[in-house]
N, C-alpha and C positions, 0 to 999 in steps of 0.2 A: 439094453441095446448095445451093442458091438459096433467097434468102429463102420463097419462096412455097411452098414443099415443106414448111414447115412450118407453113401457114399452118391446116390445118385440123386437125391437131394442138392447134394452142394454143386455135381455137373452141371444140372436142369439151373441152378440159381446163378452159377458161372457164365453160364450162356447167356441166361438173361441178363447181368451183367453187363455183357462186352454188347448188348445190344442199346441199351442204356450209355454207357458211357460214350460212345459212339454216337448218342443221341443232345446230349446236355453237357454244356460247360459245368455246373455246380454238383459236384458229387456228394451230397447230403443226403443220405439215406438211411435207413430206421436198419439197426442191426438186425439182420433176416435168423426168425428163429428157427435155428439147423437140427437143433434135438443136444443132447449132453449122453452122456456112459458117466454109469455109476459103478461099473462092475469089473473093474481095470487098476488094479491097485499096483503103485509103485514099489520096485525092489528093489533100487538102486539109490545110490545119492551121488549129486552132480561131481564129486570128488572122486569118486570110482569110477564114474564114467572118463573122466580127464586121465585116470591114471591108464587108460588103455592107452593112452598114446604116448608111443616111441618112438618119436625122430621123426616117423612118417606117416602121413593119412594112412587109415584103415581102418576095414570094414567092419560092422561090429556082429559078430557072429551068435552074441549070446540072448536069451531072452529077460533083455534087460528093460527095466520101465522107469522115467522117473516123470514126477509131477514140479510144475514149475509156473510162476506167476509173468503174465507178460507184462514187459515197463517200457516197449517201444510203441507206436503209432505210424503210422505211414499217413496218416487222416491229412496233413500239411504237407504232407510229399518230401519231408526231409529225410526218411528212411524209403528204402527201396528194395524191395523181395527179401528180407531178412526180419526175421522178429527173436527180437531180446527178449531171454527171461532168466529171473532169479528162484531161488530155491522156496526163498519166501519172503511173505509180501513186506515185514516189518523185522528190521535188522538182518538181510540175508549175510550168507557166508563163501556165498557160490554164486556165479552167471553165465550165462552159454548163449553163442545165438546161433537160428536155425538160417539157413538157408533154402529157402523156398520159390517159386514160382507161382505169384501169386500176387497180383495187384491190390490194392484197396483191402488190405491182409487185417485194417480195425475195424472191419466188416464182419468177419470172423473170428478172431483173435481180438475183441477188444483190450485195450490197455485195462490190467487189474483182474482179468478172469484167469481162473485156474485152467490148463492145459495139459493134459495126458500125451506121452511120447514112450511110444515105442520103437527101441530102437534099432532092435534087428535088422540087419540091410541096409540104414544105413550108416556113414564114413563119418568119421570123426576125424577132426586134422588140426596145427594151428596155423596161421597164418599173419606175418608181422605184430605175435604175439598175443592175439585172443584165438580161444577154442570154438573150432565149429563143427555145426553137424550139418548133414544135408545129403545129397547126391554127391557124383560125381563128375570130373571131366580132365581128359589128358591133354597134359600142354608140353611139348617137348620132351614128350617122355617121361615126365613128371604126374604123377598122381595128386590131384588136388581136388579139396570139396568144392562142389557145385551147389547150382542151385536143386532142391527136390521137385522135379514134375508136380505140379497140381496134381492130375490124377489118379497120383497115389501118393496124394497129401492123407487120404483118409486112411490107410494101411498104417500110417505111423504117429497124425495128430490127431487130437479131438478136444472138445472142450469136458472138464470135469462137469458134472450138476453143481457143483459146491456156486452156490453166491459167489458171485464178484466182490475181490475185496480193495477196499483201500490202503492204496501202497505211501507208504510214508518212506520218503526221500532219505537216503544215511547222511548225517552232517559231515560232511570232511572240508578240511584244508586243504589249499595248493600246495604245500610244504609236506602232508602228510600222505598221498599219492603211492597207493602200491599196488600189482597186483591183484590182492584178492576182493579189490571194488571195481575190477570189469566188469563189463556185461550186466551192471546193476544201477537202479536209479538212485543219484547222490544229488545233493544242493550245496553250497557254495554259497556264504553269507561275504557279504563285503566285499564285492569284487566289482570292478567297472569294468570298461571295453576301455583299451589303450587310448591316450592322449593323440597319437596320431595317425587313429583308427575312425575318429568320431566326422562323421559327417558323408562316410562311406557305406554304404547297401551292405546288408548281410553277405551277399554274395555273388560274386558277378553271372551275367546270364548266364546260363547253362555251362555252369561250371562247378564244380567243387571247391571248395574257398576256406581257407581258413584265415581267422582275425584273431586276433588275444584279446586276452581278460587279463587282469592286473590288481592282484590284493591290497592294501595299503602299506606293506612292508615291499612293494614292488615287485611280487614276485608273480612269477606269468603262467600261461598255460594258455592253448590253443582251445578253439570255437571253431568246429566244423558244418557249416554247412552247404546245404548243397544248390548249387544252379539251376535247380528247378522246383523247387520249394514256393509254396503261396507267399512266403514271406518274400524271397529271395530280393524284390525290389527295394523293401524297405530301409529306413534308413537307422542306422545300428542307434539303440537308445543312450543317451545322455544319463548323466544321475550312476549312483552306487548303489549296491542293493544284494537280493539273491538272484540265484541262477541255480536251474531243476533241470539235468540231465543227464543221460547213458554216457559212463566214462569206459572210452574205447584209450586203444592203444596202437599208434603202428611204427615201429621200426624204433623201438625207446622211447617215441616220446606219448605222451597221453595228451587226450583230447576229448570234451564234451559236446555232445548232440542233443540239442533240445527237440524237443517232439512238438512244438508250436510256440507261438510268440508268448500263451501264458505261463512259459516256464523262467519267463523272466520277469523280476519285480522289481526296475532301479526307479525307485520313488524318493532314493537319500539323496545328498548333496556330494559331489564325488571327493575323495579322499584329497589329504590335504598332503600339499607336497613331499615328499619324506626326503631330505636334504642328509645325504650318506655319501658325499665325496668333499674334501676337505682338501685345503692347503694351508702348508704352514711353512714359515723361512728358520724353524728350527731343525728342519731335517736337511741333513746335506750327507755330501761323500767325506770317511772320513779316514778310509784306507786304502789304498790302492796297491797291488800287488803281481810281481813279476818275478818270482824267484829266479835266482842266477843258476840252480842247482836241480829248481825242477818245473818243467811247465806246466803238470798236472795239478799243481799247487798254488795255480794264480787265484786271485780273486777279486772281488768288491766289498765295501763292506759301508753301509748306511749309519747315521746314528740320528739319534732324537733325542736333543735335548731339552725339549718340555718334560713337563709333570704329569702329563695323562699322554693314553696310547693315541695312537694315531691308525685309520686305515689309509692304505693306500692306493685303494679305487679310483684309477682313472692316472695313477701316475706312472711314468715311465722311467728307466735308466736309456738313454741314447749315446750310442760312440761313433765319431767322426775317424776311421781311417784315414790314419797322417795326415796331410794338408787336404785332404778330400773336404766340401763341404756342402754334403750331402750323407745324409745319415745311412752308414753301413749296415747298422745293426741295433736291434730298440727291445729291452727287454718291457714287456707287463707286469707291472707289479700287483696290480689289480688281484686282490683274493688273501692279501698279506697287510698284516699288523704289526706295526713298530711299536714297541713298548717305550714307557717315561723312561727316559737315560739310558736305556739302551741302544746295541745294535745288532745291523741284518746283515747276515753274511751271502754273499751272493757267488756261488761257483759253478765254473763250465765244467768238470770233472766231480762229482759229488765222491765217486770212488776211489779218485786219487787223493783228493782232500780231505775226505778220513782216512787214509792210511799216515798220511804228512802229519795232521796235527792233533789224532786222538778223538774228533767228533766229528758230527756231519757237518754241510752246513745248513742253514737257514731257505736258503731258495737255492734250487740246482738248473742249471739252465745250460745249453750246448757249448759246444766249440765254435769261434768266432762270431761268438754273441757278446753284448756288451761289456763283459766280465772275463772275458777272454783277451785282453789285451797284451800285445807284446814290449808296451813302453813306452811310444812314440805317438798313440791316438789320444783324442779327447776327448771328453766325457762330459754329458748332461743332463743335469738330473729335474724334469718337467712335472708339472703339477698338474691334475685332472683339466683344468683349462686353458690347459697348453701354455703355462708360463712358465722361463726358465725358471728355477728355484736356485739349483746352486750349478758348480760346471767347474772343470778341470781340465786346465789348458787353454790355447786358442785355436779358434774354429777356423780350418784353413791355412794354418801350420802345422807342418812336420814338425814333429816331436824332439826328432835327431840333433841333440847338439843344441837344444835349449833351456829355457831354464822350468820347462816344465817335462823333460823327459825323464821315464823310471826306469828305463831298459836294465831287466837285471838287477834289478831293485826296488824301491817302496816309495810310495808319497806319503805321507804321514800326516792328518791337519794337527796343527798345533793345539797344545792341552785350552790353551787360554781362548780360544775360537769358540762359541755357541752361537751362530748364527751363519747360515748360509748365503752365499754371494754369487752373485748369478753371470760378474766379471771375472777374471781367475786373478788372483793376486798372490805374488809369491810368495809374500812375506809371510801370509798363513799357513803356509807347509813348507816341511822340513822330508828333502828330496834325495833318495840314493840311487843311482847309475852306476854304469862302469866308465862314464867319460868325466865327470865331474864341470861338465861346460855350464856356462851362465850361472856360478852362484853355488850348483849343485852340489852334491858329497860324492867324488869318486869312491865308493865304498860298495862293492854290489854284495848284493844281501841272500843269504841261504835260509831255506824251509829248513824246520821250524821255528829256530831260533833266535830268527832277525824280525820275526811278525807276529802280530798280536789279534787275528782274526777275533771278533765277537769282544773285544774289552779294550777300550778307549784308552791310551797312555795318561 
């Protein structure tokens, strides 16, 4: 039998269909048997089909065939005229979805049956980063795939004879996330729904909605679903567990579609806190720098004098512009690690400050940002919950003509200092300016020979 043998089969049950739905709220109905093609053999593989695409949708002119297992559902109404399939049923390598026209599509395409696609005529395209096939439609002069008309769904799909097979989910990681597991069904072991997500509806009415999921190393990824889903009311489950669903992608980021609520199993207890931001009063400022000879050569420079690393997650450097007090400028340190007795060097110039002193530095950050200081500001260094830790200067004084100004020179903490102080005290640094007011050393100080970026005197 030949696609088109069944072609008025599936009109005559279409009709009947929309006469039916039209009739009863419960769309429960017994998969209508349409007939299969046995005599349609594929000659393509889902990777030769993707590679016809360059830059832009187009039509596929050759007599190309490929066979492919469906892993989507529309049966709970969280997909809509599009069905997912991969290449095969257990550890695929490839996914693609079709764009169709075509309601109640696990009527026909159940989830796990073999599908025959020919694809002559029609478009292949990607769009926010998954490939599709389907019809056509112009949008601003843009060529872009559509949905395929129903009535000549049967000129290009059909079901193979081959039994329905059982598709077993690929295990992946939220960390491990690429590419070549679009358009395939994946599971996800140990994940919850965010801490302050719980107690909220999968998705608001008739709306598209995304929520996160959150591993126990904390690390996240989006849950899409849709505002008109049977689920849609319910309230997002409590508990850890897995989660069984099509990982899509749009615009960089990735996101999973469950095809009904038994794609999720959270029967565990949910993950236990994971305590990854830290404060300590062993890390303070322990360099500050203004060369008299070059601005491209200014810096900052951290140190830690504990015995184990430190992350800096959640902590900040902040500068006070001269007596301003109000913070001008706040660098992130968030994503960086201080080592035992080490330090961080932190510059607004990264390409001026390797030419100056021979190496990069440690964190590079803009021009009048906190590391960019001309002399006269002040400096605060905060801890993930917002407590001072250490601070250089006073908040609300000019700099000019005190006893904590560098203009043109260096602040230096004293070698005997290991511990940070969150008042400025002058006795702990040792200060060079070009005025030598309050205390200070008129001596101003030139790159690279008066500064000791990344090694503690």
């Amino acid at each position: 039998m030949i696609m088109k043998k069944v072609s008025l089969v599936k009109v005559l049950f279409f009709l009947l269909l929309i006469c039916l739905l039209g009739c009863v709220k419960d769309r429960q109905f017994e998969t209508p048997d349409l007939g299969c093609i046995s005599d349609t053999v594929a000659n393509a593989t889902f990777g030769e089909v993707k590679n016809l695409y360059r830059g832009e949708t187009v039509q596929i002119q050759n007599d190309m065939v490929i066979e492919g297992y469906v892993v989507s559902s529309d049966k709970a109404g969280n997909f809509f005229n599009v069905i997912h399939i991969q290449d095969l049923p257990i550890a695929p390598s490839e996914g693609l979805q079709i764009e169709i026209e075509l309601r109640d599509s696990h009527l026909w395409y159940p989830a796990g049956s073999k599908i025959v696609i020919k694809l002559k005529g029609l478009y292949l395209g990607k769009s926010k980063g998954n490939f599709k096939l389907g019809g056509t439609f112009n949008s601003f002069g843009n060529l872009s795939v559509g949905r395929l008309p129903f009535f000549v769904l049967d000129e290009h799909l059909a079901l193979a004879c081959d039994q329905s097979s059982i598709l077993v989910p690929r295990q992946i990681t939220i960390d491990s996330l690429n590419e070549s597991f679009l358009n395939t069904l994946v599971v996800i072991e140990d994940v919850e729904v965010i801490k302050e997500e719980l107690g909220l509806p999968f998705a608001v009415e008739k709306e598209e909605t995304l929520r996160r999921l959150a591993d126990c190393k904390d690390q996240e990824m989006a849950l899409l679903n849709s505002g008109y889903a049977d689920f849609q009311p319910r309230i997002l489950p409590d508990g850890k567990g897995r989660i069984t669903g099509l990982l899509l992608k749009e615009n960089g980021t990735y996101y999973l579609v469950i095809r009904d609520l038994n794609d999720i199993d959270f029967a565990e207890g949910r993950c236990e806190d994971v305590v990854d931001e830290f404060t300590s009063s062993q890390i303070f400022i322990s360099e500050l720098a203004d060369p008299n000879n070059n601005v491209d050569a200014r810096f900052v420079e951290l140190y830690n004098a504990d015995t184990t690393a430190l992350s800096l997650k959640g902590w900040s450097l902040t500068r006070y512009t001269n007596e301003n007090t109000e913070a001008s400028s706040a660098i992130d340190l968030s994503g960086f690690t201080i080592g035992p007795a080490a330090a961080l060097v932190i510059s607004p110039n990264a390409t001026g400050f390797e030419m100056v002193y021979g190496f990069g530095p440690d964190i590079t950050v803009g021009t009048n940002s906190a590391a960019d200081s001309n002399g006269d500001d002040n400096l605060e260094l905060v801890d993930p919950f917002g407590k001072t830790i250490d601070i250089f200067g006073v908040i609300g004084e000019d700099g000019s003509g005190t006893e904590h100004e560098f203009e043109d020179g260096r602040a230096i903490r004293n070698p005997e200092i290991q511990k940070a102080n969150p008042s400025f005290n002058f006795s702990e640094w040792t200060i060079y300016n070009d005025t030598g007011a309050a205390g200070t050393i008129n001596r101003p100080q030139n790159a690279p020979e008066d500064f000791t970026p990344g090694f503690r005197d």
